[in-house]
N, C-alpha and C positions, 0 to 999 in steps of 0.2 A: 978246914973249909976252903974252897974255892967259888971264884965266883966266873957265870958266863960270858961268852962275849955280850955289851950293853953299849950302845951310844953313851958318850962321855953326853955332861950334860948341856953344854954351849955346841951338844950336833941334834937335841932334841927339836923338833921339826912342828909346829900347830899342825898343820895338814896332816901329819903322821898320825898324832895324838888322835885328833878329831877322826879322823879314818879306823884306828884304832878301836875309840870309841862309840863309835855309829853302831857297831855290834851289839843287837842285845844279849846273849851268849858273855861276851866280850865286857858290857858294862855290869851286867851281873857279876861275874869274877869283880870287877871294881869295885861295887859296891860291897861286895863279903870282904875284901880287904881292906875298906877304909871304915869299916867295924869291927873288925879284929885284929887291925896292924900286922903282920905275918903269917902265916901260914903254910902249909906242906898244901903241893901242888895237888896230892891226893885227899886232903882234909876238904879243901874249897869244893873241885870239882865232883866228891865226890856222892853230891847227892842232886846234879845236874845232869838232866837227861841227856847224854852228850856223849860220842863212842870216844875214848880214852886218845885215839889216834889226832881227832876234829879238838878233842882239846886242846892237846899238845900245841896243835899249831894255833890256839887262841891266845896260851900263854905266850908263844913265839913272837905274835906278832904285836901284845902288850909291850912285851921285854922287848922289841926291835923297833920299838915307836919312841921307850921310854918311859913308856905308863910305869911300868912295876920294874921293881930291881932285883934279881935274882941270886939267891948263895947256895953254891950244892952241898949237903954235911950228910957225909957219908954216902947212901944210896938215897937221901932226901935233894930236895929241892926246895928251898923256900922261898918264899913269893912277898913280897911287900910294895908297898906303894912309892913314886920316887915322889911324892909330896911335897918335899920340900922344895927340891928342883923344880917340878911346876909349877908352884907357886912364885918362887924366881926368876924366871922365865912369862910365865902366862897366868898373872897375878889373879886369883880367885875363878880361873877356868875349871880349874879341877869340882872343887865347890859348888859353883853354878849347874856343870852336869850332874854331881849328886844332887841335888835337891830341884831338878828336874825330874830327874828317876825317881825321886820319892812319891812328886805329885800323880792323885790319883789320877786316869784318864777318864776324860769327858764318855757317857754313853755314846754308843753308835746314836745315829743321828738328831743327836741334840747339842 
């Protein structure tokens, strides 16, 4: 197993995270991995309407903010959350966004 290049975690950035995060694409992947703690980059995405290319660079920019920590095993890629570090760093931020995302949205004009 190898792992990618990934910000150590005293270079993780809020603004990154949060830019990261603003994606809905982007917090979707989040949210499928802080429900199944790992995954193959093909397993998550792969029932997200999203051209395989536009993902690549979703995950890129999880893993270059920090969000997720990446290990390649063999031709796989796995994907998992750096959880602990955000939470080290930016105490119940991570948290706060999921269960934003969970809450249903208000109808249009009401």
């Amino acid at each position: 197993m190898r792992e990618v290049s990934q910000p150590a975690t005293e270079a993780i950035r809020m603004v990154e995270v949060l830019r990261a995060l603003a994606d809905p694409v982007r917090l979707e992947i989040v949210q499928r991995l802080a429900a199944s703690g790992e995954e193959s980059c093909n397993a998550i995405g792969g029932d997200l309407d999203v051209h395989q290319t536009t993902l690549s660079h979703h995950y890129r920019v999880l893993r270059e903010a920090g969000v997720t920590w990446t290990t390649v095993k063999g031709r796989s890629r796995l994907v998992r959350l750096r959880s602990d570090d955000l939470d080290a760093l930016f105490p119940g931020l991570l948290e706060s966004v999921l269960n934003g995302a969970r809450r249903p949205r208000p109808a249009a004009g009401g």
